[in-house]
N, C-alpha and C positions, 0 to 999 in steps of 0.2 A: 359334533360329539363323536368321540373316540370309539372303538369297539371291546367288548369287555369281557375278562376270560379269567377264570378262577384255577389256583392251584391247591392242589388237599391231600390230604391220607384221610383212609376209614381205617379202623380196627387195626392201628400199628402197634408194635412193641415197640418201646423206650429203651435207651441205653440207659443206666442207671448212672445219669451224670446229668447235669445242666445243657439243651440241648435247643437247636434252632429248628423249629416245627417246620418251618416255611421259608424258601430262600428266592426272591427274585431279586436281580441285577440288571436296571437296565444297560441297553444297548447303547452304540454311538448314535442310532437314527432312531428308538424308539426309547421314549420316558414313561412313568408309567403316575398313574393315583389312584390309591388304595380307597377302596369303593368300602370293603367288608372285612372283617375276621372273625373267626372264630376257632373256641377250643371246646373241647368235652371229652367225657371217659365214659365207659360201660360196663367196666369188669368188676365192680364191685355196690354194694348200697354204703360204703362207711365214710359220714359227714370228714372232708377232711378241705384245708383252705391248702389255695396254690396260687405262686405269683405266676404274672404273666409280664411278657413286655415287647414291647413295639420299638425296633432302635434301626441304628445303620449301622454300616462296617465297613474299612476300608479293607485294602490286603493286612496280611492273609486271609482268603473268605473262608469258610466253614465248607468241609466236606461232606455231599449232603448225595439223595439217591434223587435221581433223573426223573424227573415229571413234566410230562407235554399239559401243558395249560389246555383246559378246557374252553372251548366255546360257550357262549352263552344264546346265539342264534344260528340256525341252520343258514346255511347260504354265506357265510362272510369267512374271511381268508383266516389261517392258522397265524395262530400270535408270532410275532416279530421276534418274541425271547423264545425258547425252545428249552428243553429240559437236558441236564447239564450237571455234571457229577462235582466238578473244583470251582466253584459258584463265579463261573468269571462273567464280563459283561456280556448282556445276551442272553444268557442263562438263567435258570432256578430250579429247584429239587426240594428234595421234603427230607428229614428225618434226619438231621448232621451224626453223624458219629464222631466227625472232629470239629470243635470249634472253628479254629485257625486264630492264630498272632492277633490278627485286627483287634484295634477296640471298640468296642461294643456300645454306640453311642445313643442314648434316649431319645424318641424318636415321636413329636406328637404328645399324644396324653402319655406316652411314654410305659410308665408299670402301673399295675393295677394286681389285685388278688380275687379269686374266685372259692367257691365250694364248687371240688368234683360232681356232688350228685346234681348242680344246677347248669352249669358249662358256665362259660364266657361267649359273648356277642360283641362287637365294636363295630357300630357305622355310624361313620361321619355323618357331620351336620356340614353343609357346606363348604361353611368357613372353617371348618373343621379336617376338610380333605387335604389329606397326606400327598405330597409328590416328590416324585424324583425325576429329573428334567434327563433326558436323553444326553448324553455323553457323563453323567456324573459318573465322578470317584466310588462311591458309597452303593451299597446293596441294601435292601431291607428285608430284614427277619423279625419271624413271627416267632419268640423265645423263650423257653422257658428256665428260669435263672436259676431255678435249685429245681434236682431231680424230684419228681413225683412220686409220694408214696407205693402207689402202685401202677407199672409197666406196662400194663397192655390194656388191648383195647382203647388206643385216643385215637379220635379225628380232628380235625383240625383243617385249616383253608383260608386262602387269601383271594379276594375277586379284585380285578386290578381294571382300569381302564387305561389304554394303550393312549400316550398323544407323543403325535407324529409335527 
């Protein structure tokens, strides 16, 4: 069994555009499977629905800000991917300000819509676990396809297990 490390934002502001919440790419030696995600808001009480989606992307990746993967046990080495601004392989970051070129491929259960005031949750059932194999083309973003009524205050986060 792989070791397992989550990347996230608390309390970010949104660019007021369609935007990739979560960016990892694996590496040439490290693949990774999507354990968890999730999204939510806090800034407001008002009922309102929001798509989400789960995809991959080849070049051009999404321009995104630098997040070191968190660990999930004391004692075990820092993730293989590292946090990483031009989503290349190896890397991932949170909060794109640019998409990038790439196209945006469906990925798994793929898109789904939620209510703000409830969040979104996704974990895999086994047969249901998401991978991407060490040396892939492709990244995976955690996306939100049309900009969100209101801007601030989301979190959001990916737990990933590393296999080597």
């Amino acid at each position: 069994m792989g070791l397992v490390y989550t990347v996230s934002g608390a309390a970010i502001t949104l660019a007021n555009q369609p935007v990739t919440l979560v960016w990892i790419n694996p590496s040439a030696a490290v693949g990774i499977e999507i354990v968890r995600c999730w999204v939510s808001q806090s800034a407001n009480a008002t009922s309102a629905q929001q798509r989400v989606q789960l995809n991959t992307q080849v070049t051009v990746f999404p321009t995104v800000t630098a997040a070191t993967p968190q660990k999930h046990s004391f004692g075990h080495e820092a993730s293989g991917i590292v946090g990483g601004t031009a989503g290349a392989a190896g890397t991932c970051g949170i909060n794109a300000s640019l998409e990038g070129a790439g196209a945006k491929t469906l990925f798994g259960p793929g898109q789904d819509s939620f209510n703000v005031l409830n969040g979104w949750l996704y974990v895999p059932t086994p047969k249901e676990l998401l991978r991407l194999m060490a040396g892939s083309a492709s990244g995976f973003g955690l996306h939100l396809p049309v900009a969100p009524a209101t801007l601030s205050n989301w979190s959001f986060g990916v737990s990933y297990e590393e296999l080597k």
